[in-house]
C-alpha positions in Angstrom: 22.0 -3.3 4.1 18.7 -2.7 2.6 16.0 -3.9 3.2 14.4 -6.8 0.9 11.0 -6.0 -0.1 8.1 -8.0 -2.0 5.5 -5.5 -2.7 1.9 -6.1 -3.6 -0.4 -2.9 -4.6 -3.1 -2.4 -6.6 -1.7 0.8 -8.2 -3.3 4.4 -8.3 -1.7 7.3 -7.6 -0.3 7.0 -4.0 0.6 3.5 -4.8 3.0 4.6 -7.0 4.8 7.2 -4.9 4.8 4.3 -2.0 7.1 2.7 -4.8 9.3 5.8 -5.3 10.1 5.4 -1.6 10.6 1.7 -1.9 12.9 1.8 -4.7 15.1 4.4 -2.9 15.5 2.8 1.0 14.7 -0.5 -0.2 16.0 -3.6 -2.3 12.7 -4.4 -4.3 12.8 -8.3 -5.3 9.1 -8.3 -6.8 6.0 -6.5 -7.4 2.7 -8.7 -7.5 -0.2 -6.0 -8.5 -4.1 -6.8 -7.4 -7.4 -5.7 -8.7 -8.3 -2.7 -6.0 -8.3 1.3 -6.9 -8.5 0.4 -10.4 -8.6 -2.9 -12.6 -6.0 -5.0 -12.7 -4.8 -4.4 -15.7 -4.3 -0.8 -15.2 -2.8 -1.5 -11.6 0.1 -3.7 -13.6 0.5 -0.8 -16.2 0.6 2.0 -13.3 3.1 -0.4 -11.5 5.6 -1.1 -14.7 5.4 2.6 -15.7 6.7 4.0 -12.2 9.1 1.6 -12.1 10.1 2.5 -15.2 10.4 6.0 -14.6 12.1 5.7 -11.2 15.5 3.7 -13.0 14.3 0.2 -11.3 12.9 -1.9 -14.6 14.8 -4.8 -13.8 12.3 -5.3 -11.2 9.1 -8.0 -12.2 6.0 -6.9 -12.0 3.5 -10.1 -11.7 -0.5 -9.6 -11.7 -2.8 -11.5 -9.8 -6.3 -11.6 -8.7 -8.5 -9.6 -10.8 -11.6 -9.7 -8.5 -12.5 -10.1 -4.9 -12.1 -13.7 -3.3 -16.3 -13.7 -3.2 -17.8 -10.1 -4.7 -17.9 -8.4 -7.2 -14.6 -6.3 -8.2 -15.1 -2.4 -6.7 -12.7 0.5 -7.8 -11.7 3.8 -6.1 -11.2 5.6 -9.5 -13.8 7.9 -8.5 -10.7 8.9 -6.6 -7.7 8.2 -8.6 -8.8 8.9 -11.8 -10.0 6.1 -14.3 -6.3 5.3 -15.2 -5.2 5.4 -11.7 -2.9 8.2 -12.2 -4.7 11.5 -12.1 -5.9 11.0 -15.6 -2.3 12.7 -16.7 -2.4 10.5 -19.9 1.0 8.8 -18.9 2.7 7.0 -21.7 2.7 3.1 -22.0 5.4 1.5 -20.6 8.2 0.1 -22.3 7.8 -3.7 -21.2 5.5 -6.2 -20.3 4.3 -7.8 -16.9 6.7 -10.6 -15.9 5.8 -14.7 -16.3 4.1 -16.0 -13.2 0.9 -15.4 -11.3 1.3 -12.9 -7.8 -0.2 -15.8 -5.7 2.4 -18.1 -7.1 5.1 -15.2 -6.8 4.2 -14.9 -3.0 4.5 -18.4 -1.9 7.3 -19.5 -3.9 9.8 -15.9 -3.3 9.6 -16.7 0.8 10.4 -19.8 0.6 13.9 -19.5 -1.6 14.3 -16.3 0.6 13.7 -17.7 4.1 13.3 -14.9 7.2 14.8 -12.5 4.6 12.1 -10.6 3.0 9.5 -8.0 4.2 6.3 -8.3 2.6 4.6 -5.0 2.2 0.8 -4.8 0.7 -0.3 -1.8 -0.5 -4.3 -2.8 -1.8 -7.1 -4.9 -1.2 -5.8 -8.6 0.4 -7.1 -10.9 -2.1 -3.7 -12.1 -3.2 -2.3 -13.1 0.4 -5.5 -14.5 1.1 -5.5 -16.5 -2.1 -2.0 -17.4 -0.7 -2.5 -18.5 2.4 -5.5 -20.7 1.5 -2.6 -22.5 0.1 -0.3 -22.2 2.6 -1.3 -21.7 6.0 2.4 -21.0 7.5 3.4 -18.0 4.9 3.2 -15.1 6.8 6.2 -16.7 9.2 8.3 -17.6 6.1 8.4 -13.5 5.6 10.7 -11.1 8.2 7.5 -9.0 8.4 4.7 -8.2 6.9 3.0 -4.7 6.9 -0.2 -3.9 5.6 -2.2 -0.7 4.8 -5.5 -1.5 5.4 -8.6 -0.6 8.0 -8.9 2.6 10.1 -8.4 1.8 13.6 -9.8 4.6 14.7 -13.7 3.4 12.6 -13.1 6.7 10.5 -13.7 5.4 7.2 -12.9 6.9 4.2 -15.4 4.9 1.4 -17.9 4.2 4.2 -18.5 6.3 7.6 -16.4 3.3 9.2 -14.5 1.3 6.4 -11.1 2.3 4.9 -11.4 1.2 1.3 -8.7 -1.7 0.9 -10.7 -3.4 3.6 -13.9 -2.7 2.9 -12.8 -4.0 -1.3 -12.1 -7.4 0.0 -13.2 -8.3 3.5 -13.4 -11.8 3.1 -9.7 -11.5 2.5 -9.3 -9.3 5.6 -10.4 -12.0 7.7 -8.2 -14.8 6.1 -5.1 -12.5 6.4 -6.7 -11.5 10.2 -7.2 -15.2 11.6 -3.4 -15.8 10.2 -1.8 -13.2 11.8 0.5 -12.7 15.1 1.1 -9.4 15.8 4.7 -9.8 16.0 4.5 -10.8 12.5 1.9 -8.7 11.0 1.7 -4.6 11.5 -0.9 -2.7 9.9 -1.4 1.2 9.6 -4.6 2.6 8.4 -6.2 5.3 7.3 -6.3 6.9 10.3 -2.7 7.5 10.5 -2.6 8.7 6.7 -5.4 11.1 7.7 -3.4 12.2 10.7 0.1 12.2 9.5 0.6 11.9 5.6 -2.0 15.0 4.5 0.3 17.0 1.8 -1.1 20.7 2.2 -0.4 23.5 0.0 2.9 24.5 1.5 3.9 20.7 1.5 2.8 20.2 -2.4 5.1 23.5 -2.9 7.7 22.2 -1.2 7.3 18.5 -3.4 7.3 21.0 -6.6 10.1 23.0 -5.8 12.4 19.8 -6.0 12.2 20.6 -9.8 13.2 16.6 -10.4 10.6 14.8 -12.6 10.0 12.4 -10.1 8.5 15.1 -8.0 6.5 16.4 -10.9 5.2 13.2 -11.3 4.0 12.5 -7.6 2.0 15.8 -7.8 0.9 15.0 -11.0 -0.6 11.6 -10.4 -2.6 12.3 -6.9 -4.3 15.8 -9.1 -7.4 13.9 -8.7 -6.8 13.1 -5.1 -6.6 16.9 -3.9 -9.9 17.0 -5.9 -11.7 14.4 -3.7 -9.6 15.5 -0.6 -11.1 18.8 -0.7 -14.8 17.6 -1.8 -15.4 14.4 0.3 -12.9 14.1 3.0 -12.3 17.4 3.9 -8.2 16.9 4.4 -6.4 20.4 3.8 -4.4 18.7 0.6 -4.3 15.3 -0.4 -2.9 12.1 2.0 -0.4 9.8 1.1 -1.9 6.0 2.5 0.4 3.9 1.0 3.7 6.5 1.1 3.4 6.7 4.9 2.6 2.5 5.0 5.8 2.0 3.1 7.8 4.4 5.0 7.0 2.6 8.2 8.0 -0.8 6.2 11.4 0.6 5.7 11.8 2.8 8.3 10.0 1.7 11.6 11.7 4.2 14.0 8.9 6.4 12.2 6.7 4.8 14.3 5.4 6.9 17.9 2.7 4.7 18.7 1.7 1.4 18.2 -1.4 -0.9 19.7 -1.5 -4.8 19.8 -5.0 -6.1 19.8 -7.4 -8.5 18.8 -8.8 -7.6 15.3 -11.7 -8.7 13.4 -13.5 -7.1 10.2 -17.4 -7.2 9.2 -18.4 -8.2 6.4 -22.1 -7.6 6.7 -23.4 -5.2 3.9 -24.4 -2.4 6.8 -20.5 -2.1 8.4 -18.6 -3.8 5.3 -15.0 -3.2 5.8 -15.2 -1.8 9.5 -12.6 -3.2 11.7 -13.8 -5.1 15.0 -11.1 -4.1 17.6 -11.6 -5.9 20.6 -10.0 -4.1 23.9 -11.8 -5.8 26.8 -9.8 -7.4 29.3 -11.5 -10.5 28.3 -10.5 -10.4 24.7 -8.8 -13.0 23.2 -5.3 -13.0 22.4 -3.9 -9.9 20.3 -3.6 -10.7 16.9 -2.0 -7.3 15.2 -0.2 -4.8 15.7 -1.9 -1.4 14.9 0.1 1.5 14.0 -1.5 4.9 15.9 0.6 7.3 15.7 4.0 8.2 13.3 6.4 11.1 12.7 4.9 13.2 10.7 7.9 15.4 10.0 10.3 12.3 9.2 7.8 11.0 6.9 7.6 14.1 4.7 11.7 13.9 4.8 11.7 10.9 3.5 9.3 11.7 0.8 11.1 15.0 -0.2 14.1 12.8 0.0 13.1 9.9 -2.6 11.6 12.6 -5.2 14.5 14.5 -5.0 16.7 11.8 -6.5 17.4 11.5 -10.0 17.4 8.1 -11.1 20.7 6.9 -13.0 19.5 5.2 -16.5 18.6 1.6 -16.0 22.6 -0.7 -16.2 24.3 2.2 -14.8 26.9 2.0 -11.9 
């Protein structure tokens, strides 16, 4: 059985191929979108047009918070291109953003689905922070809830320290943070994309090769990516974040090594965003679970795997 999957991203370019994989191993209820990498707006476009393209537009795609729960709204499209996508000029998409508010769409789809669903968030936390300010109990209503966000390893990649979901919205960290269990909440950072997900040249031929237009399209998207790969981070190729998040969502055997520990997040200006990971024997009780390590090889199957598949034409059997 698949899994059932709630999905809330802000969506650029690695956003959507973390949906490409979702579509294909999982059973996609809802998609809540969130100001982060770019605009709102644009992340419920980015979301409804890969949807669209990957044979899945039955699925409801519900915006939410446009800007942090305290700051100002920050983007990353210095990084994914101003529309998110690469700049590729991608055509609108064919329909509209579904009725109801993500916040609303988070508390409500757990409770007529108890135990059932696994909550995956892909962006900044402002919408399950917004959610739990409401409802203090969600993240149990939910089979699990993984999250990329932070770098556990304080090797940032929008600060020297902060990974940049985190850093967007660490007020909402902290909510999600003082919530959490870590056998209920998992998160893998950006030191395990860095580590794990990096496409290089012979992977991005490899993606190509596939010849399907899903694979054109999940080059395509992360063009800009490579560009800020090669020019600020110094990866050989560009990383996959939110591919290699959702692939441990659906697939948690991926997963080589794991850390439970007590996490907090700063949100002072000078270490914005930077995880506080207390492992003193006198820390308090663990409160994630921190992904550290992941098969790097199974990932990139999976990822060949999903843009390999040619989507049947949406009512199909």
């Amino acid at each position: 059985m698949l899994p059932r999957l709630l999905i809330d991203t802000d969506t650029g370019s690695d956003d959507a191929v973390a949906l490409l994989l979702a579509v294909k191993d999982g059973d996609v209820l809802a998609v809540t979108t969130v100001a982060g990498n770019v605009p709102l707006e644009t992340a419920t476009r980015n979301a409804l047009i890969t949807l669209d393209l990957a044979g899945h537009a039955a699925v409801p795609v519900h915006p939410g918070c446009d800007r942090p729960l305290t700051r100002p709204p920050s983007t990353a499209q210095h990084v994914h291109g101003l529309d998110g996508m690469g700049d590729t000029g991608l055509p609108d998409p064919a329909r509209g953003p579904a009725d109801g508010h993500a916040v609303d769409v988070l508390l409500s789809l757990p409770r007529r689905h108890p135990g059932e669903l696994t909550l995956v968030t892909l962006g900044p936390l402002t919408n399950l922070a917004a959610a739990l300010l409401r409802d203090r109990e969600l993240l149990t209503r939910f089979r699990h809830v993984y999250c990329m966000a932070g770098a556990a390893d304080l090797h940032g990649n929008v600060t020297p320290t902060a990974e940049f979901n985190v850093w967007a919205d660490p007020e909402a960290a902290r909510v999600v943070l003082r919530a959490a269990t870590p056998g209920q909440v998992t998160w893998i950072g950006w030191d395990v994309s860095r580590r794990y997900a990096v496409m290089t040249p012979d992977d991005q031929r490899r993606l190509e090769a596939l010849g399907t237009p899903l694979a054109a399209f999940a080059h395509r998207v992360n063009r800009t990516v490579a560009y800020w790969a090669r020019d600020v981070t110094g990866l050989p190729g560009y990383d996959l974040p939110d591919p290699v998040a959702m692939a441990v969502a659906l697939h948690p055997e991926l997963v080589l090594g794991r850390e439970r520990a007590h996490v907090d997040v700063a949100v002072g200006d000078e270490t914005r965003g930077q995880l506080v990971i207390d492992r003193r024997r006198a820390a308090p009780p663990p409160n994630l679970t921190l992904v550290r390590r992941v098969d790097e090889q199974g990932f990139k199957r999976l990822l060949l795997d999903a843009c390999a598949h040619v989507p049947l034409p949406e009512g199909s059997s």
